[in-house]
C-alpha positions as CSV (number, residue, x, y, z in Angstrom):
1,X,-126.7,-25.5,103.9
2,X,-125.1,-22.5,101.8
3,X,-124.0,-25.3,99.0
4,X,-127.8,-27.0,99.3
5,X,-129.1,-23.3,98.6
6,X,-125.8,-23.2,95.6
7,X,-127.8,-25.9,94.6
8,X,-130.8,-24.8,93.9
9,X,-129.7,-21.6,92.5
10,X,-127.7,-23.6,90.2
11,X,-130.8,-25.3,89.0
12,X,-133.3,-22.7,88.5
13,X,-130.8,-21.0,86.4
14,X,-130.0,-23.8,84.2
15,X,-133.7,-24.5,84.1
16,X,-134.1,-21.5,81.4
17,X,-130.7,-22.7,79.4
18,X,-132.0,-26.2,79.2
19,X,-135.2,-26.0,77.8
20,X,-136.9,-27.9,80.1
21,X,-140.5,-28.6,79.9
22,X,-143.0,-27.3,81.8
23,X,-143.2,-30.3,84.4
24,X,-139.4,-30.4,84.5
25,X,-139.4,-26.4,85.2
26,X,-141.5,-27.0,88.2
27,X,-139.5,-30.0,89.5
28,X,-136.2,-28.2,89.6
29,X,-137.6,-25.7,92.0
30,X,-138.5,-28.0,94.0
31,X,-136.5,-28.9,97.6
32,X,-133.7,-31.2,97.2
33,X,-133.7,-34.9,97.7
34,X,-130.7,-36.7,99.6
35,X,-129.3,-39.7,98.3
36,X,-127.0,-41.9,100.0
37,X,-125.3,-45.1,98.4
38,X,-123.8,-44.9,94.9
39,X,-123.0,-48.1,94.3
40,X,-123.6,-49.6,90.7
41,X,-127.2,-49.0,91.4
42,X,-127.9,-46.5,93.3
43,X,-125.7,-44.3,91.0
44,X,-128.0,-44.6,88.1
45,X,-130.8,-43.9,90.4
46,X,-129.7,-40.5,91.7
47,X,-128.6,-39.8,88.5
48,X,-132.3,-40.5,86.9
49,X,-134.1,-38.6,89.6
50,X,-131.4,-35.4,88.6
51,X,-132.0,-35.9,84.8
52,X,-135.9,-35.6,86.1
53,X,-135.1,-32.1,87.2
54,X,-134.7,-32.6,90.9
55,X,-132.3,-31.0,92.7
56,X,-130.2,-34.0,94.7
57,X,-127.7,-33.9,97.5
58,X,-125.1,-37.2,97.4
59,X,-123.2,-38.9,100.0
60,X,-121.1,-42.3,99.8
61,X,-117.9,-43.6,100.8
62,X,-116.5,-44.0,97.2
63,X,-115.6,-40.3,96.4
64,X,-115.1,-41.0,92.4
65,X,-118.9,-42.3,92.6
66,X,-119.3,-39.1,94.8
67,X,-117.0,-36.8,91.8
68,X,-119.3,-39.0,89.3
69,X,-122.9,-37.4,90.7
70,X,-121.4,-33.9,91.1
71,X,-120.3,-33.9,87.3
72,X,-123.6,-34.5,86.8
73,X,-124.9,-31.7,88.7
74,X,-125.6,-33.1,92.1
75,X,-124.6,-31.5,95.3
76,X,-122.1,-33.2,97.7
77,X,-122.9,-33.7,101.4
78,X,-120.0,-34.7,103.7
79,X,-121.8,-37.0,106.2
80,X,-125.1,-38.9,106.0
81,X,-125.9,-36.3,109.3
82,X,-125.3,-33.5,106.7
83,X,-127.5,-34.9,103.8
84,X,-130.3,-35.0,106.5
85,X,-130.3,-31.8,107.9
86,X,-131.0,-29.9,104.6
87,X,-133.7,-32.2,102.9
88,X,-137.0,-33.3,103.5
89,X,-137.1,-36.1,101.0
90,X,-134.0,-39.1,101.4
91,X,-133.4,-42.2,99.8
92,X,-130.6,-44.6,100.6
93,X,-129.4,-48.0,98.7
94,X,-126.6,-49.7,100.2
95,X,-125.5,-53.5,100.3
96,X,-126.8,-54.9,103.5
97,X,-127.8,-54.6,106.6
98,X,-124.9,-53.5,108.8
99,X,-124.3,-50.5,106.7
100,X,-128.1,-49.2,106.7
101,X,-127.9,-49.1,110.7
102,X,-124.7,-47.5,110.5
103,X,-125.8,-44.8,108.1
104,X,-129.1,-44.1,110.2
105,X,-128.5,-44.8,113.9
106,X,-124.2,-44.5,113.8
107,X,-122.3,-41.2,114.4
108,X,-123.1,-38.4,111.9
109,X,-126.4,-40.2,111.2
110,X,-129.4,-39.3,109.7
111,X,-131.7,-40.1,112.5
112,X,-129.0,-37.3,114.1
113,X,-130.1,-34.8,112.6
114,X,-133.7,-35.6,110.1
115,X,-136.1,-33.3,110.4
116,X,-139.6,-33.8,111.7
117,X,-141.7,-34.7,108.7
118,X,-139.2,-36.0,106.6
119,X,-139.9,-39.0,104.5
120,X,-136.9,-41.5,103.9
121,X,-137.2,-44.4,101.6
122,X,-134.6,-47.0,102.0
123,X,-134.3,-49.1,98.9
124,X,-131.5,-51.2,100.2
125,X,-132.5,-55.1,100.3
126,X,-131.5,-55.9,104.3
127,X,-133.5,-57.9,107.0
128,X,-136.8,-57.2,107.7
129,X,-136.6,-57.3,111.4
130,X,-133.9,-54.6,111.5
131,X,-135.8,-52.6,108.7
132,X,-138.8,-52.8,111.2
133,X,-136.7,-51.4,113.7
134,X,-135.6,-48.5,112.3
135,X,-138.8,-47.2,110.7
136,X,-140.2,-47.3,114.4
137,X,-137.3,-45.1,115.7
138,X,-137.7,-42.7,112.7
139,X,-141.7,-42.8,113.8
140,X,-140.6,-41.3,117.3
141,X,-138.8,-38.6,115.9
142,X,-141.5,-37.7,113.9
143,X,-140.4,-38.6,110.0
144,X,-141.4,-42.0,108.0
145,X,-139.3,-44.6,106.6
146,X,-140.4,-46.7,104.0
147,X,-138.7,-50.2,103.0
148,X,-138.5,-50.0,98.9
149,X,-136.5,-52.8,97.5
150,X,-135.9,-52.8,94.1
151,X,-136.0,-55.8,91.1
152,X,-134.6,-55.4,87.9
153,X,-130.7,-55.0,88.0
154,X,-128.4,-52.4,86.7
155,X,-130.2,-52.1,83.4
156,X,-133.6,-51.1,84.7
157,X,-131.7,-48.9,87.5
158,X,-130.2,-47.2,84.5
159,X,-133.3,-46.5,82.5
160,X,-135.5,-45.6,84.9
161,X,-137.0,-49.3,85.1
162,X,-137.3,-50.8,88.4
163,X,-139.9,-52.4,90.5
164,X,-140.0,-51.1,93.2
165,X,-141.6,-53.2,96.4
166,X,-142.9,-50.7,99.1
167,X,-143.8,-51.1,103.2
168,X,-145.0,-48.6,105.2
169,X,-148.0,-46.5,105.9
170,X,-150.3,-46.5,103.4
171,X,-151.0,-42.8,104.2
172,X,-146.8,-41.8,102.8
173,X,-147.1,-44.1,99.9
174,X,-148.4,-41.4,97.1
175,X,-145.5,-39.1,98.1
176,X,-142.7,-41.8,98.0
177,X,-144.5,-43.1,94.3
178,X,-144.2,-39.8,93.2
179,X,-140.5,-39.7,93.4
180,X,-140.0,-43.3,92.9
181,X,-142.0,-43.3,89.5
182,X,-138.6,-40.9,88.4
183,X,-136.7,-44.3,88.8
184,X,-139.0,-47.0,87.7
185,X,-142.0,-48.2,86.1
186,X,-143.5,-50.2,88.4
187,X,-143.9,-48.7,92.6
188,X,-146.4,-51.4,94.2
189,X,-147.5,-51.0,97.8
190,X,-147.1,-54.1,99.5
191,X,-148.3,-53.3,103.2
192,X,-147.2,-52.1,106.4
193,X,-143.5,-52.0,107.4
194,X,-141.1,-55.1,105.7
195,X,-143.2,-55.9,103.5
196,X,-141.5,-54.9,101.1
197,X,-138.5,-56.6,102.1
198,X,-140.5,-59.9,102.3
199,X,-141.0,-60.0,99.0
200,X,-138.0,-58.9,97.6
201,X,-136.5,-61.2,99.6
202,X,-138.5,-64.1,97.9
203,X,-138.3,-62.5,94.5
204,X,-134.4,-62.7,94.9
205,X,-134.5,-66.4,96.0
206,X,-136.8,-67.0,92.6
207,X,-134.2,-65.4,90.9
208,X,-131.4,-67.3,92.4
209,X,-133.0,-70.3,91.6
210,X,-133.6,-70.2,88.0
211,X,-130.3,-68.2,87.3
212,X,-128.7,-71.7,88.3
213,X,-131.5,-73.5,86.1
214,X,-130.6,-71.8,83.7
215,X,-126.8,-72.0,83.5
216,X,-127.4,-76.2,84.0
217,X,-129.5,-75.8,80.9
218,X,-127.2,-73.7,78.6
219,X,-124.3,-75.7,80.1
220,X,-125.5,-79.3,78.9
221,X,-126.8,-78.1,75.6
222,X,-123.4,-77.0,74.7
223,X,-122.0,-80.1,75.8
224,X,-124.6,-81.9,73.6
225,X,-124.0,-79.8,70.5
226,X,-126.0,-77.0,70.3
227,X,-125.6,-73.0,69.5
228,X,-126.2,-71.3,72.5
229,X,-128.0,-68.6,70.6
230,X,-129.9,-71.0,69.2
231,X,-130.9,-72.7,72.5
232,X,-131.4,-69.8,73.4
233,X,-133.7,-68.9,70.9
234,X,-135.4,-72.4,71.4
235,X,-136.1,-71.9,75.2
236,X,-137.3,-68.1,75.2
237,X,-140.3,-69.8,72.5
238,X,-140.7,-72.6,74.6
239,X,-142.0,-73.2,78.1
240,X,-138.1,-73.0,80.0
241,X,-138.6,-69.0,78.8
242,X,-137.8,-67.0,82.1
243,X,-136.0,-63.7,82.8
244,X,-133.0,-65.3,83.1
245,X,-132.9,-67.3,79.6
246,X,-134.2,-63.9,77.9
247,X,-133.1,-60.7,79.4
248,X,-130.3,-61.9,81.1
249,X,-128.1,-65.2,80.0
250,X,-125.5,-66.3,81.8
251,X,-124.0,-67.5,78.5
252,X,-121.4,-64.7,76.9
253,X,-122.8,-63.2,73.6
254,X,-126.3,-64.5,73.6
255,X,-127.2,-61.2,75.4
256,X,-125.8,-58.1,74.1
257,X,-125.4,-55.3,77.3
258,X,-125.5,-58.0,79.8
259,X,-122.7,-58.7,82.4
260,X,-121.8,-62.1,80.9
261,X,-121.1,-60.1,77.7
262,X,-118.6,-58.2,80.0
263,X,-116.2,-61.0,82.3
264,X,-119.7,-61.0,84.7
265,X,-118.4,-57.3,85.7
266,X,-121.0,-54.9,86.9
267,X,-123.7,-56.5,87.6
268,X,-125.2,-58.1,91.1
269,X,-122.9,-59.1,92.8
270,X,-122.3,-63.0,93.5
271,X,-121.5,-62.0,97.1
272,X,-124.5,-59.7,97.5
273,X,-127.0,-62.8,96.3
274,X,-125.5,-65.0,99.1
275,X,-126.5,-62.4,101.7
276,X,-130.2,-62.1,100.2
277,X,-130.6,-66.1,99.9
278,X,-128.9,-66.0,103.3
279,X,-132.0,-63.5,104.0
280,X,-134.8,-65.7,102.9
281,X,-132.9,-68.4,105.0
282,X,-133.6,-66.8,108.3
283,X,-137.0,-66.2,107.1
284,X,-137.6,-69.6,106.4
285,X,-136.8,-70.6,109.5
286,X,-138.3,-67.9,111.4
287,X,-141.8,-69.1,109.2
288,X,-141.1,-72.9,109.3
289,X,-141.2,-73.0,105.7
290,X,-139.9,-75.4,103.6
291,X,-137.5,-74.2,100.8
292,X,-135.0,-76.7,99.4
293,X,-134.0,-75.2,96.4
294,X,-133.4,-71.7,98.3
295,X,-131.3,-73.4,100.5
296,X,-129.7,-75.1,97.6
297,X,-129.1,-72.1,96.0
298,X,-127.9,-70.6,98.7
299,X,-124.7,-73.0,98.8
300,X,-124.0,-73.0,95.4
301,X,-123.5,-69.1,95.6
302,X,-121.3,-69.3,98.6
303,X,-119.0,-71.9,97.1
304,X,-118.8,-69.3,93.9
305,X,-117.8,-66.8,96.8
306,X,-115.3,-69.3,97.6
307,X,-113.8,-69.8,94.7
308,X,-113.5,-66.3,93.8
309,X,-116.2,-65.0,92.3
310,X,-117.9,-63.0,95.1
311,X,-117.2,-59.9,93.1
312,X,-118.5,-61.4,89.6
313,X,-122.5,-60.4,88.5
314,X,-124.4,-63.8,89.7
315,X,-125.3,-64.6,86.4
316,X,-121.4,-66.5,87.0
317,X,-123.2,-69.4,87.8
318,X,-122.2,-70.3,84.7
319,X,-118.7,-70.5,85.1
320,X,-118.5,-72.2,87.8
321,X,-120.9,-75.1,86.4
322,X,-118.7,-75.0,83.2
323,X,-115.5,-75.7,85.6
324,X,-117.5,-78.2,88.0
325,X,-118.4,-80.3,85.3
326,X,-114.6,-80.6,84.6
327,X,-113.2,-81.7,87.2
């Protein structure tokens, strides 16, 4: 608690050095948020909501994301139990759904030690079931917890750009949007608890799919003859155009600030799209619905997993269509 109170010290004195505006003055007096999960989005998230004048408490695993945050002004919390007991406000981003439970219900917690009235907003993409779950234990101890997955990759994390897809009560959702809206541009309520989830879930298997459409298409041109800028080019005018072709080829070079542009390096994860398509899977079943493509998709990125490119941005697809067609 004394470096939470360090904290805001901190920032009300470097609110007058700073020349913040109005609005920013007011923010930085404000109580701290928590944020737990600094992965290669939910670093650019934290860091958004401290360049917004917030004061924010950090937590994760990898201590050089951890040094990262507190270079840029954050305050460092030990334990997830820690991050809870000195905040009223939380979010958490992390890769699935094992290590949400952990961080809520395992030892040093937040559900531990949260605060009655606390509103926790958990904008890691995990099943809807278990999300479910856990915002009905944080009910009984008197706090809310809202499902908030997010669309729009690393690049939108990093300039404040996301979508963000919400479920809970409809009675928290103002206060969540107004600290969400420091991180994107787009913070829609999409019903009660997993709602959320359910359609990020069917976003991501959307995305899956034409990611793979996409890397056939670019893949054969090539073959045939043609620029890949210039297919490209010829696609995003044409009918084929999809956030894939435009914002985000797989091809290297047609897309400048993309991870193809950079070996497929830090981007989403090939790995992390098999557990979502591996998510809408489940709910498939659970819904009797009939999704061939998804479950198409689905194998495709596990065989990439397989052959070594769990680690690569999903936009890889590529790759291993460019090798598959070789053999």
């Amino acid at each position: 608690m004394a470096s939470l109170r360090k904290c805001l010290a901190v920032c009300i004195l470097n609110a007058g050095k700073r020349n913040f505006s109005s609005s920013s003055l007011r923010l930085s007096t404000e109580s701290p948020v928590g944020f737990i999960g600094l992965g290669n989005m939910g670093g650019h998230m934290a860091r958004n909501l401290l360049k917004k004048g917030y004061p924010v408490v950090v937590c994760d695993v990898n201590k050089e994301a951890v040094a990262e945050l507190k270079n840029d002004g954050a305050s460092v919390a030990s334990s997830p139990a820690e991050v809870a007991s000195g905040v009223n406000r939380l979010v958490t981003m992390l890769p699935a759904t094992q290590h949400v439970e952990e961080v809520y219900t395992g030892k040093n917690g937040i559900f531990g030690t949260v605060k009655s009235g606390t509103l926790m907003i958990d904008s890691s993409t995990i099943d809807a079931a278990a999300s479910q779950q856990l915002a009905a234990e944080a009910e009984k101890l008197g706090s809310v917890l809202m499902d908030a997955p997010v669309s729009g990759g690393v690049i939108a994390a990093r300039d404040a750009g996301l979508t963000f897809m919400v479920g809970g009560p409809e009675a928290s959702f103002d206060t969540a949007k107004a600290l969400l809206d420091n991180m994107g541009k787009n913070v829609i309520h999409c019903g009660s608890s997993g709602n959320g989830l359910a359609a990020k879930i069917c976003n991501n298997m959307l995305l899956a799919i034409s990611m793979i459409g996409v890397s056939e298409t670019m893949n054969l041109g090539m073959r045939m003859g043609l620029d890949a800028k210039l297919l490209a080019k010829i696609l995003n005018m044409s009918t084929g155009r999809c956030w894939s072709s435009e914002l985000y080829n797989p091809v290297p070079g047609v897309v400048e600030g993309v991870p193809s542009g950079n070996d497929y390096k830090g981007g989403f994860g090939t790995a992390l799209m098999v557990k979502d398509l591996g998510l809408a899977q489940n709910a498939a079943i659970a819904t009797t619905s009939a999704t061939p493509l998804g479950s198409h998709a689905h194998n495709i990125y596990r065989l990439m997993t397989n052959k070594g490119l769990g680690l690569k941005d999903f936009s890889s697809a590529f790759l291993y269509l460019q090798d598959e067609g070789q053999k």
